[in-house]
C-alpha positions as CSV (number, residue, x, y, z in Angstrom):
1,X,0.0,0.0,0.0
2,X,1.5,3.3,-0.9
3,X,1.5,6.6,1.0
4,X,-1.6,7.7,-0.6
5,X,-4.2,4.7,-0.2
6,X,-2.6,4.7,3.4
7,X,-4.1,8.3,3.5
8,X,-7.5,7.6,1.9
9,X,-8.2,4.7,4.5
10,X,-6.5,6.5,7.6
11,X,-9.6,8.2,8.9
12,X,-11.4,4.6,9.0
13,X,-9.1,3.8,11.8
14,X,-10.3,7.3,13.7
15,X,-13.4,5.9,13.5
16,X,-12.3,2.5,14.7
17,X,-10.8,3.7,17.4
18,X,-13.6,5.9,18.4
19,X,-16.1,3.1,18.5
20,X,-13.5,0.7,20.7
21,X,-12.8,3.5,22.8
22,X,-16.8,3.9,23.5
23,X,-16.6,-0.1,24.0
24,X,-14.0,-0.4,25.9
25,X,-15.2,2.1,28.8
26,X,-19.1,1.0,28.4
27,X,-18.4,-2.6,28.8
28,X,-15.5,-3.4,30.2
29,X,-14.1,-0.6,32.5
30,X,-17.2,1.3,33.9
31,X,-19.1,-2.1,34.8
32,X,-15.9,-3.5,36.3
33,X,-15.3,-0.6,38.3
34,X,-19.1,-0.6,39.6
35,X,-18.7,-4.7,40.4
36,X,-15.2,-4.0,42.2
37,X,-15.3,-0.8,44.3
38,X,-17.7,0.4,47.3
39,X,-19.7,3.5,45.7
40,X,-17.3,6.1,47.1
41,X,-13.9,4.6,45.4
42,X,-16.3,4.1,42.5
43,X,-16.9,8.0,42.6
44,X,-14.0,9.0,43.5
45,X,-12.3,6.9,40.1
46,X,-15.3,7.9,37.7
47,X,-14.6,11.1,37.9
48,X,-11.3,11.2,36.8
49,X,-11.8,8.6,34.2
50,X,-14.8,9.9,32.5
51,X,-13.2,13.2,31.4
52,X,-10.6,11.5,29.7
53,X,-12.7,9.0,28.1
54,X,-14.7,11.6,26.2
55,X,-11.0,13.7,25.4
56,X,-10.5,11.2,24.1
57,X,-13.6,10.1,21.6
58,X,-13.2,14.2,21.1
59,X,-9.7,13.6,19.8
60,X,-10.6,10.4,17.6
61,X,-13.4,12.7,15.8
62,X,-10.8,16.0,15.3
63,X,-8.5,13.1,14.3
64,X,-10.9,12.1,11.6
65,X,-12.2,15.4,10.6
66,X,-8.2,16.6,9.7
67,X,-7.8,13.4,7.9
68,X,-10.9,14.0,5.8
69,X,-9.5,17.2,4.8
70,X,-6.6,14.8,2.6
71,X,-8.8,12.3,1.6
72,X,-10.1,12.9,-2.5
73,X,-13.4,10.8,-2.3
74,X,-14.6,11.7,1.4
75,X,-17.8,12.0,1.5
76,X,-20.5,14.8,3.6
77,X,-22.0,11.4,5.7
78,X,-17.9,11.0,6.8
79,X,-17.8,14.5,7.5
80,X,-21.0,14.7,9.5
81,X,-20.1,11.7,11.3
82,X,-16.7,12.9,12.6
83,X,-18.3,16.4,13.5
84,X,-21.1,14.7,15.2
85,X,-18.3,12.7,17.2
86,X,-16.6,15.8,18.0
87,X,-19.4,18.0,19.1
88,X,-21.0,15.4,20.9
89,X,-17.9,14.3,23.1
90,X,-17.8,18.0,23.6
91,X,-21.5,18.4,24.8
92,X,-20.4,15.1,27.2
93,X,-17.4,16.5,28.7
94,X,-19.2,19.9,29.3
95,X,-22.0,18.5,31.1
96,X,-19.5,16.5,33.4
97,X,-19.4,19.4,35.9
98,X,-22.9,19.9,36.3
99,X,-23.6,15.9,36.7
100,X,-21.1,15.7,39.5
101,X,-22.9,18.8,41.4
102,X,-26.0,17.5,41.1
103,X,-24.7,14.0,42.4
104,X,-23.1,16.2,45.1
105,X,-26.4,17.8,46.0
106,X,-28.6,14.6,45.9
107,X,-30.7,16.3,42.9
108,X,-31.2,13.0,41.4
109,X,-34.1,14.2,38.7
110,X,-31.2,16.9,37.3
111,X,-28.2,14.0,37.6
112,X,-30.8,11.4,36.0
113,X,-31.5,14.0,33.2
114,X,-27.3,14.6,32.7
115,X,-26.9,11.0,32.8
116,X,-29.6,10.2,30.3
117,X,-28.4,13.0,28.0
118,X,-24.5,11.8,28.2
119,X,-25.8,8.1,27.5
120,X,-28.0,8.8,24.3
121,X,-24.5,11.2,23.2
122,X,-22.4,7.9,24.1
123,X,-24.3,5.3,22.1
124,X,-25.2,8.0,19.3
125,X,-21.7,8.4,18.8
126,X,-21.0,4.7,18.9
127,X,-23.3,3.5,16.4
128,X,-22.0,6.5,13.9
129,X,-18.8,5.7,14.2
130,X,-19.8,1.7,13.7
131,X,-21.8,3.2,10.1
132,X,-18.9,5.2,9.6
133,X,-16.5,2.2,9.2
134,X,-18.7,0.9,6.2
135,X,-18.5,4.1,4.2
């Protein structure tokens, strides 16, 4: 494979690794975590976890926006999929602060609300990025 098919199928692997990412801390390390620690450790650990987990599907959908940008045949669905990534881990990691206050104040209809709104983001982004691998 030459430098240029390299670059026409790099932005697959964004995608790839945005949708492992999602898998990887939805299935494996949050339910772990919940099985293993008493609810304070648990707290104490989500918090600094889940930031980086959605830094990190932000940086997988920047990653595949900039390698659109060199790609001939991309198409407005790859596009729209790797901006919906990005904004979307964005919205996530933005609500983070308010989800942790209302945790903090025991407003469980407003953290129930967060929660819900970070879990429809989450699988959203999942299932894009899964379509986006067969574009």
């Amino acid at each position: 494979m030459d430098q240029h098919e390299e670059a026409d199928i790099v932005h697959h692997y964004f995608a790839g690794m945005a949708a492992g990412i999602i898998i990887l801390q939805a299935a494996v390390i949050a339910p772990s975590m919940a099985k293993t620690l008493d609810m304070k450790s648990f707290g104490v650990s989500i918090r600094v976890i889940w930031p980086k987990f959605f830094l990190m599907v932000l940086g997988t959908g920047i990653g595949c926006l900039a390698s659109l940008i060199f790609v001939d045949a991309a198409t407005w669905v790859q596009f729209l999929i790797a901006g919906l990534t990005s904004g979307l881990a964005l919205v996530c990691y933005a609500i983070i602060p308010a989800t942790n206050r209302a945790t903090d104040r025991g407003d469980q209809q407003t953290f129930k609300r967060l929660h819900l709104a970070s879990v429809v983001c989450t699988v959203t982004m999942l299932l894009a990025n899964i379509c986006f691998l067969f574009t």
